[in-house]
N, CA, C and O atoms as a GROMACS GRO file, in nm:
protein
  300
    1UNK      N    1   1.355  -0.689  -1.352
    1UNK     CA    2   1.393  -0.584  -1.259
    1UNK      C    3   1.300  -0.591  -1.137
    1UNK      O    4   1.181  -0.621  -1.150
    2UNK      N    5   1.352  -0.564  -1.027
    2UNK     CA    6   1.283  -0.604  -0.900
    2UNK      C    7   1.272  -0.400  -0.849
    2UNK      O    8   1.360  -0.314  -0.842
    3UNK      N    9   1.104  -0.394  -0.823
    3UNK     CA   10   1.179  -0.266  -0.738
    3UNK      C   11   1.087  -0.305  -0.635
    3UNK      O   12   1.025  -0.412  -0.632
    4UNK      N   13   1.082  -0.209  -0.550
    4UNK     CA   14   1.022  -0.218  -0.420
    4UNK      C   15   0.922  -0.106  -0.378
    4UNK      O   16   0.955  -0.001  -0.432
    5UNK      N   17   0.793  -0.092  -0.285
    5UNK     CA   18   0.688  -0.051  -0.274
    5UNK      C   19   0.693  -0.034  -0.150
    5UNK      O   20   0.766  -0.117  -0.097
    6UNK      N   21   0.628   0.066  -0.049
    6UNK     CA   22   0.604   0.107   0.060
    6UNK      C   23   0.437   0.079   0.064
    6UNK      O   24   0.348   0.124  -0.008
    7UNK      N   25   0.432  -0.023   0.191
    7UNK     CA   26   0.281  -0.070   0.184
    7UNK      C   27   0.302  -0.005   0.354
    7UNK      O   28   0.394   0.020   0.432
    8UNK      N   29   0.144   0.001   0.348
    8UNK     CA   30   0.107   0.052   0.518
    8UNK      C   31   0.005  -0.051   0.489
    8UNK      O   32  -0.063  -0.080   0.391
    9UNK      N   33   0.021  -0.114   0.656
    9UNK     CA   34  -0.081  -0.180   0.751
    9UNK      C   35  -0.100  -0.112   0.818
    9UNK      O   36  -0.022  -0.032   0.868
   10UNK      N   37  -0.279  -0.136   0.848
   10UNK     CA   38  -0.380  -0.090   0.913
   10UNK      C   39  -0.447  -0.220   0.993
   10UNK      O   40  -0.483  -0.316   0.924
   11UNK      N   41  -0.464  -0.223   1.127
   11UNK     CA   42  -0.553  -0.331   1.166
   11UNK      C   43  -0.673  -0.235   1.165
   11UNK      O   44  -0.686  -0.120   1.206
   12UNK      N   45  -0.756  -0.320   1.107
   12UNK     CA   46  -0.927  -0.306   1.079
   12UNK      C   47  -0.999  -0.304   1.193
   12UNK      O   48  -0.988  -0.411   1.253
   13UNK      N   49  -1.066  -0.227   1.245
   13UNK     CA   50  -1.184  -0.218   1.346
   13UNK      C   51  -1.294  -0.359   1.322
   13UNK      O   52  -1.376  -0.411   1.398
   14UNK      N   53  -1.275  -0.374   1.257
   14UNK     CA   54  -1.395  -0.542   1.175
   14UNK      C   55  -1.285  -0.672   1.171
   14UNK      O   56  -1.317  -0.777   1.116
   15UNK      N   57  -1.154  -0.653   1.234
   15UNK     CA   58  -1.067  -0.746   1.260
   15UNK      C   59  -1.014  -0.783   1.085
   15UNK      O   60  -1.084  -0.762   0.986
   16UNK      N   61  -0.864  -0.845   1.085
   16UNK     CA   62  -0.827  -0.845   0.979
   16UNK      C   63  -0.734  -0.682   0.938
   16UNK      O   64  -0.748  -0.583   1.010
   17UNK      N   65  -0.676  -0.680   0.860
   17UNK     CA   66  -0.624  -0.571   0.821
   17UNK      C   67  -0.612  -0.548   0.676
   17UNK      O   68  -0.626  -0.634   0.589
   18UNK      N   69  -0.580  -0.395   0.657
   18UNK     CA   70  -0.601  -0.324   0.534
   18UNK      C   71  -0.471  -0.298   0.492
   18UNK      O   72  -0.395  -0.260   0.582
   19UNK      N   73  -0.433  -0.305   0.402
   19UNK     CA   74  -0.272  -0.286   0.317
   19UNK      C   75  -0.306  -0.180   0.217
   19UNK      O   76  -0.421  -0.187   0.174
   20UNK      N   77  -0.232  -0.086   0.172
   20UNK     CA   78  -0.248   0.065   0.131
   20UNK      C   79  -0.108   0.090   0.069
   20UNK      O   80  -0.013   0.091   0.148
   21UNK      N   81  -0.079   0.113  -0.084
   21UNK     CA   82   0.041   0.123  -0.139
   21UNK      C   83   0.084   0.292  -0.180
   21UNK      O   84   0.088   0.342  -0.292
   22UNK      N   85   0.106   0.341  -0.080
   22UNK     CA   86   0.073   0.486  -0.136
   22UNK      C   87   0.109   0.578  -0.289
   22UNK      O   88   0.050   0.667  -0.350
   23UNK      N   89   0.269   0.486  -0.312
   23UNK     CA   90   0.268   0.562  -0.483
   23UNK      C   91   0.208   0.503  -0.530
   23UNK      O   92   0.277   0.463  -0.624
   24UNK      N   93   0.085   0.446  -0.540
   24UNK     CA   94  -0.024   0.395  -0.667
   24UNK      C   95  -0.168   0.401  -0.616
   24UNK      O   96  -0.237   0.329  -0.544
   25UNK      N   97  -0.184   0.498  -0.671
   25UNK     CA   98  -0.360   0.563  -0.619
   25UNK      C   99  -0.432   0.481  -0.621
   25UNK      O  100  -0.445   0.411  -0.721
   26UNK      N  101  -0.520   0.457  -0.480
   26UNK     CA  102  -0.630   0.354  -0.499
   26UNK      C  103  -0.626   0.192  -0.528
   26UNK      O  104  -0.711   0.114  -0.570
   27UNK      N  105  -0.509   0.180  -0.492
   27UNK     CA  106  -0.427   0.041  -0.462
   27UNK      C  107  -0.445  -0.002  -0.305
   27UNK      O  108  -0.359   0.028  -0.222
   28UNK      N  109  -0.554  -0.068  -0.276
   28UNK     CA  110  -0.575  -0.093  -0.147
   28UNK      C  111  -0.593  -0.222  -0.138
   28UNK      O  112  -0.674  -0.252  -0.227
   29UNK      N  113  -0.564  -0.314  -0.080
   29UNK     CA  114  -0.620  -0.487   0.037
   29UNK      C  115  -0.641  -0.504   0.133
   29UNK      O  116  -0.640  -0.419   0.221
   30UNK      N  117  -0.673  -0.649   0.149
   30UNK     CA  118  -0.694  -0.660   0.293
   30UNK      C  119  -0.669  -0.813   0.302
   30UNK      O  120  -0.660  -0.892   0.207
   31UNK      N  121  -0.661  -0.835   0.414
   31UNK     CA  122  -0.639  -0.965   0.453
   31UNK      C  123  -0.675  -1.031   0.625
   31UNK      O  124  -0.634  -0.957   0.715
   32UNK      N  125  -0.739  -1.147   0.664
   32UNK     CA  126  -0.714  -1.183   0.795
   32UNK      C  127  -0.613  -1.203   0.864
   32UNK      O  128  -0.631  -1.229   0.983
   33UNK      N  129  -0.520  -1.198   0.829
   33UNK     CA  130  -0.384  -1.176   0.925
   33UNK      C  131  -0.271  -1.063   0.802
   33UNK      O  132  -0.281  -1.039   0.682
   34UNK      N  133  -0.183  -1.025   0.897
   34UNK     CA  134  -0.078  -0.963   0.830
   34UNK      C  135  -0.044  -1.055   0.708
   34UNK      O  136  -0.056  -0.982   0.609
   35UNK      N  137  -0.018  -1.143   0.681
   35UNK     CA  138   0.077  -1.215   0.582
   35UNK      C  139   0.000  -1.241   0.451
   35UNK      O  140   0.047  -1.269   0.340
   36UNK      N  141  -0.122  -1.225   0.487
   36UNK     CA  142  -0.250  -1.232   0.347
   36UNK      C  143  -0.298  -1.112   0.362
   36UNK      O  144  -0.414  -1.098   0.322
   37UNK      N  145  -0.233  -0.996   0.420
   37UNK     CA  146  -0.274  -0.860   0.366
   37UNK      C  147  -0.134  -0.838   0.254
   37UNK      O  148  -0.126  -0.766   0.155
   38UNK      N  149  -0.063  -0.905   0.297
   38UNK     CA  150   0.077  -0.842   0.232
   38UNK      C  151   0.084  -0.944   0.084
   38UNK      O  152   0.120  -0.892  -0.022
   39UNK      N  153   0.054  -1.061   0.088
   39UNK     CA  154  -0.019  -1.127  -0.022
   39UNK      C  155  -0.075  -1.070  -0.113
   39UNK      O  156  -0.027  -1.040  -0.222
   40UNK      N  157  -0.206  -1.047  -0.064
   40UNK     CA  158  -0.332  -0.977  -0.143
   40UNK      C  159  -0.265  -0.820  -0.209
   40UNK      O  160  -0.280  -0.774  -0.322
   41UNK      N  161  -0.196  -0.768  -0.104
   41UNK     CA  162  -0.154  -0.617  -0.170
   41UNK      C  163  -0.022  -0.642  -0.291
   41UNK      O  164   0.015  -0.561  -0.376
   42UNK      N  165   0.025  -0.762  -0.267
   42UNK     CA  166   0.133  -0.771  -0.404
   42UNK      C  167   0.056  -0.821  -0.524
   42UNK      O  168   0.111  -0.820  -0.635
   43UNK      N  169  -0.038  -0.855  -0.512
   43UNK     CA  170  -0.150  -0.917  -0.621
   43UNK      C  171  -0.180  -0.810  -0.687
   43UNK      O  172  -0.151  -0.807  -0.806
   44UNK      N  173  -0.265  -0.661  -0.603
   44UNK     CA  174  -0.270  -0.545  -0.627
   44UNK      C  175  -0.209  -0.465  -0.710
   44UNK      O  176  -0.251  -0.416  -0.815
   45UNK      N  177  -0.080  -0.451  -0.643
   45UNK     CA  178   0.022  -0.363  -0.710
   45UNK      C  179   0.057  -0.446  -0.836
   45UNK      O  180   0.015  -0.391  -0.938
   46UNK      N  181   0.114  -0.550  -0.857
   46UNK     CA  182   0.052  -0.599  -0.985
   46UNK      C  183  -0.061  -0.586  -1.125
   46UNK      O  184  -0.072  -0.562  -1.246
   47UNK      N  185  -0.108  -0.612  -1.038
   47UNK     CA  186  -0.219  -0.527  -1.132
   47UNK      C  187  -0.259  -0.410  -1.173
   47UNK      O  188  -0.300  -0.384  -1.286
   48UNK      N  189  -0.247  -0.321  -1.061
   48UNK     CA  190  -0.203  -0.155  -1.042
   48UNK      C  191  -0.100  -0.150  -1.192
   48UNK      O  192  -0.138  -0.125  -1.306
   49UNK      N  193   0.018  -0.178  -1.151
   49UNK     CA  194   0.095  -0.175  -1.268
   49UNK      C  195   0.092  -0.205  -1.446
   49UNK      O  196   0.148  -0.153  -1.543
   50UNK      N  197   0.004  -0.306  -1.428
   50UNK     CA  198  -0.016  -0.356  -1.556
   50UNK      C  199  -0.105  -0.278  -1.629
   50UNK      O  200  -0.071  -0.240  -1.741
   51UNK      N  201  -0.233  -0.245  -1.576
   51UNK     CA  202  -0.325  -0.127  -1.582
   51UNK      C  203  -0.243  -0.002  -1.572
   51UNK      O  204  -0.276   0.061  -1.673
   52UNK      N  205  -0.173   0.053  -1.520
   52UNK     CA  206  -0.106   0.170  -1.551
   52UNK      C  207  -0.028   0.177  -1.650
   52UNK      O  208  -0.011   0.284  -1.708
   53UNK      N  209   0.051   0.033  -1.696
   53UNK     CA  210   0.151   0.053  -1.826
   53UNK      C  211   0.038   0.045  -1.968
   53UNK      O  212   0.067   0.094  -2.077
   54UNK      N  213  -0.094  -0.027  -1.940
   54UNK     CA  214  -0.211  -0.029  -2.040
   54UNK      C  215  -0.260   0.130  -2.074
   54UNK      O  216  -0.315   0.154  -2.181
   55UNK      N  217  -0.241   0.213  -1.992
   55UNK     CA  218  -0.277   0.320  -2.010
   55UNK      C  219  -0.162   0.442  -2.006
   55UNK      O  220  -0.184   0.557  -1.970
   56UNK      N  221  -0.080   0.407  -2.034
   56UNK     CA  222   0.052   0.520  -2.072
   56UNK      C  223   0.067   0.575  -1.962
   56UNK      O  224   0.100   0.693  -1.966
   57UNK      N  225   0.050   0.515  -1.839
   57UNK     CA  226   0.100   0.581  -1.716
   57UNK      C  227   0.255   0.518  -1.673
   57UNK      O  228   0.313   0.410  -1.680
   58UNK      N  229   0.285   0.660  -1.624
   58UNK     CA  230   0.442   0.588  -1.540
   58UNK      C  231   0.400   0.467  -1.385
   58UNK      O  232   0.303   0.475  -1.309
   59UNK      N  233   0.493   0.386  -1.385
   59UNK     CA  234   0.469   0.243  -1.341
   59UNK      C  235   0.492   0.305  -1.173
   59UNK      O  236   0.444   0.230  -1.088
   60UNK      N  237   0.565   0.443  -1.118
   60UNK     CA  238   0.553   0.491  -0.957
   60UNK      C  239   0.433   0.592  -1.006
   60UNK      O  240   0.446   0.637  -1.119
   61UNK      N  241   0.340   0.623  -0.946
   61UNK     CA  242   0.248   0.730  -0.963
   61UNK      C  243   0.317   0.851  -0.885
   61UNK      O  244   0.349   0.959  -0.934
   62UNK      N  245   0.336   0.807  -0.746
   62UNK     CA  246   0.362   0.900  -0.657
   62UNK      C  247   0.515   0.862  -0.567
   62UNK      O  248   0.559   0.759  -0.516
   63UNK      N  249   0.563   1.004  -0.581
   63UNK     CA  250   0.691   0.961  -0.466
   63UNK      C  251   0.683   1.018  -0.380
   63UNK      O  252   0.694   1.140  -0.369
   64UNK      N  253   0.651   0.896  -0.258
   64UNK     CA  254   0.604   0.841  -0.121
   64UNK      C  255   0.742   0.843  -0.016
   64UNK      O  256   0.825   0.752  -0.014
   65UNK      N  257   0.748   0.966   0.068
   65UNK     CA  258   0.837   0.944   0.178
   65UNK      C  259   0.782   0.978   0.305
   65UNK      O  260   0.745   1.088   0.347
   66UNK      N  261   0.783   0.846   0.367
   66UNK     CA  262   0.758   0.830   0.552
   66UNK      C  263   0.831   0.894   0.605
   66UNK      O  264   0.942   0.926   0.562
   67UNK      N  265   0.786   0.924   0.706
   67UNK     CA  266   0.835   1.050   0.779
   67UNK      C  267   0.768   1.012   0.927
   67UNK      O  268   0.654   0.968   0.939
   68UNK      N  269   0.873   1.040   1.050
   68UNK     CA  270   0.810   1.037   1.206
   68UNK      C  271   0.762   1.150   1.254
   68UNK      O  272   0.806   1.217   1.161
   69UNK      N  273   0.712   1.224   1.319
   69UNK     CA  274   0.698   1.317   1.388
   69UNK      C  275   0.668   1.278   1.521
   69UNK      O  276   0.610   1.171   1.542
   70UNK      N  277   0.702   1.355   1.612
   70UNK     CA  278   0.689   1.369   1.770
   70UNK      C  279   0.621   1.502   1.842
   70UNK      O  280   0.648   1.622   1.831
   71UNK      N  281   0.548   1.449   1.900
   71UNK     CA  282   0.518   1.573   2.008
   71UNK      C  283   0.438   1.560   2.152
   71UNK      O  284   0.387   1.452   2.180
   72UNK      N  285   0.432   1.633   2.212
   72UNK     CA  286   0.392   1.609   2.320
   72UNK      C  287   0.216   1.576   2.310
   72UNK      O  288   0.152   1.605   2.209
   73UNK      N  289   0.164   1.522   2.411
   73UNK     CA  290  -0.015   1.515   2.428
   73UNK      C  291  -0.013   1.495   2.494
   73UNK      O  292   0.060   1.416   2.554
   74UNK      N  293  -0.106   1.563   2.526
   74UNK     CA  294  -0.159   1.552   2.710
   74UNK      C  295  -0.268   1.426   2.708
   74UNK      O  296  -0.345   1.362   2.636
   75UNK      N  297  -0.226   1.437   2.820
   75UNK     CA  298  -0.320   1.253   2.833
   75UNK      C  299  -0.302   1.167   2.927
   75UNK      O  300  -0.363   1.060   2.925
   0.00000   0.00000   0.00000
């Protein structure tokens, strides 16, 4: 069964970027370019998972919905 994960990129102030899986607490990577953050964070969640089914946890921790908001700023 294939499911799918909502990862956020972050470019890093120290160059490189941070990958962040939000339904699975404390599931974080990083990588020097986008494509080995997104690498490294499926390695993660992997493991995230396996460790969560080791410990009688459900395999989504959290249900994660993105959302836009708009508003004005002065600037």
């Amino acid at each position: 069964m294939q499911q799918s994960f909502t990862v956020i990129l972050t470019k890093s102030d120290e160059g490189g970027f941070v990958a962040e899986c939000p339904s699975l607490p404390g599931c974080f990577s990083q990588g020097e370019t986008k494509a080995e953050a997104l690498d490294n964070i499926r390695e993660a969640i992997i493991l995230s998972l396996e460790t969560r089914e080791a410990e009688g946890l459900p395999a989504h921790g959290l249900h994660v919905e993105i959302a836009e908001v708009q508003l004005a700023v002065n600037g």
